[in-house]
C-alpha positions in Angstrom: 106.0 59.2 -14.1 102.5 57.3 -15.0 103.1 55.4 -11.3 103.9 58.6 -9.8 100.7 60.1 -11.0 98.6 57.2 -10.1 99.7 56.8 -7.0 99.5 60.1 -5.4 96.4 61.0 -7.7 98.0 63.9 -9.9 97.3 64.9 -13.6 99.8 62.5 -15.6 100.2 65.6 -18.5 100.9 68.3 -16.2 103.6 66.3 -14.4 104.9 65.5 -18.2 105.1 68.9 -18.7 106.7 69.7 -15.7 108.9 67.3 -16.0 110.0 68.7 -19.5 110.3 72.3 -17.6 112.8 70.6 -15.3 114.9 69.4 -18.1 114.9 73.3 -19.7 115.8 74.8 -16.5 118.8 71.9 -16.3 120.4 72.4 -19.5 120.0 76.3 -18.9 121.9 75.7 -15.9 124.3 72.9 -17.1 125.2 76.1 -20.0 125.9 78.8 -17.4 128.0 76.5 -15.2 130.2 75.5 -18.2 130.8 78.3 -18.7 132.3 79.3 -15.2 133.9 75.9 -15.1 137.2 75.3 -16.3 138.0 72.0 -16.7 136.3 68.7 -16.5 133.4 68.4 -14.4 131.6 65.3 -13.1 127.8 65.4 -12.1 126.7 62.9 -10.0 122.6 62.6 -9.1 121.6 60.5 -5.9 117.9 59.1 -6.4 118.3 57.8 -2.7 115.0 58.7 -1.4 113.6 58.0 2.1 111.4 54.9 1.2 114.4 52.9 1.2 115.5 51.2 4.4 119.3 51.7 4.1 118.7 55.5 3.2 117.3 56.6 6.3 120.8 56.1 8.8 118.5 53.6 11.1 119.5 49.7 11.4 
């Protein structure tokens, strides 16, 4: 989060405290789903991001 801040010049808290929003809003949604869900469920999060060569499809 610090490297993210520095490197695209934003406030280090506020992204902190965004970031603490974002994990709120998750586990409210996370709670909800469970209980719509019956069953196991598996979550799977892709960090892929376009910086990465084999992420963009190109050779």
């Amino acid at each position: 989060m610090r490297n993210a801040a520095e490197t695209f010049g934003l406030d280090y808290a506020n992204l902190l405290e965004a970031l603490g929003e974002l994990e709120d809003a998750w586990r409210d949604y996370l709670e909800v789903l469970s209980g719509l869900v019956k069953g196991e469920v598996a979550v799977i999060i892709d960090d892929t991001v376009d910086h990465k060569e084999y992420s963009r499809g190109g050779t």
